[in-house]
Structures are given as structure tokens and as C-alpha cells.
Steps between C-alpha positions, in 0.01 A plus 500: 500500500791696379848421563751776689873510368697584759871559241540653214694163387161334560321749298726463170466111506165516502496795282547231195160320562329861507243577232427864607614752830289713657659831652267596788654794679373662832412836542526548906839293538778400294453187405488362158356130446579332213280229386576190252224280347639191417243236376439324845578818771517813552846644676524817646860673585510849704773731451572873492380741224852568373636096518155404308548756205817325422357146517214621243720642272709196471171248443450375174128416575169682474491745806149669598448837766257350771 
């Protein structure tokens, strides 16, 4: 069962035990969920579409369009 982060402070801790995020973005609302697979869980963080285009330009891990 995935795990919802509920800061952005949680999501950049756990950001360093992330092998991969996955970008899934919603077509009827604005909402952006950004996903981190760490080896054990699977996080999920939602945001807005202009606050998550910063965070993936600043990641310096893998990042794949779901």
C-alpha cells in the first residue's frame, strides 16, 4: 500500500531513498501526484502543476511521464 506525504519537507527526506519518480498528472483537475519508489514503498505526494515542475527540475534521479 502506498504511502501519502502530506509536506514537501517529508517528500525531500525521503526523496534520498528514491530509485525512480513517477509524474502522473490529471487531466480533469489540477492535481499532480508525484510518486517515489524506494526499495520497500511506494510514496505518493500531491501538489499543483506549477509547484511540481519545480520539484522535477531540481531531482537528480530518473523521472518517468505516467
Amino acid at each position: 500500500m502506498p504511502e501519502e506525504l502530506k509536506s514537501i519537507e517529508e517528500f525531500m527526506t525521503t526523496l534520498g531513498l528514491a530509485s525512480v519518480c513517477y509524474v502522473k498528472r490529471s487531466k480533469k483537475s489540477e492535481i499532480v501526484k508525484l510518486k517515489l519508489r524506494t526499495k520497500k514503498c511506494l510514496y505518493t505526494y500531491k501538489t499543483t502543476p506549477k509547484e511540481a515542475n519545480e520539484i522535477v527540475s531540481s531531482l537528480n534521479i530518473p523521472v518517468e511521464e505516467v
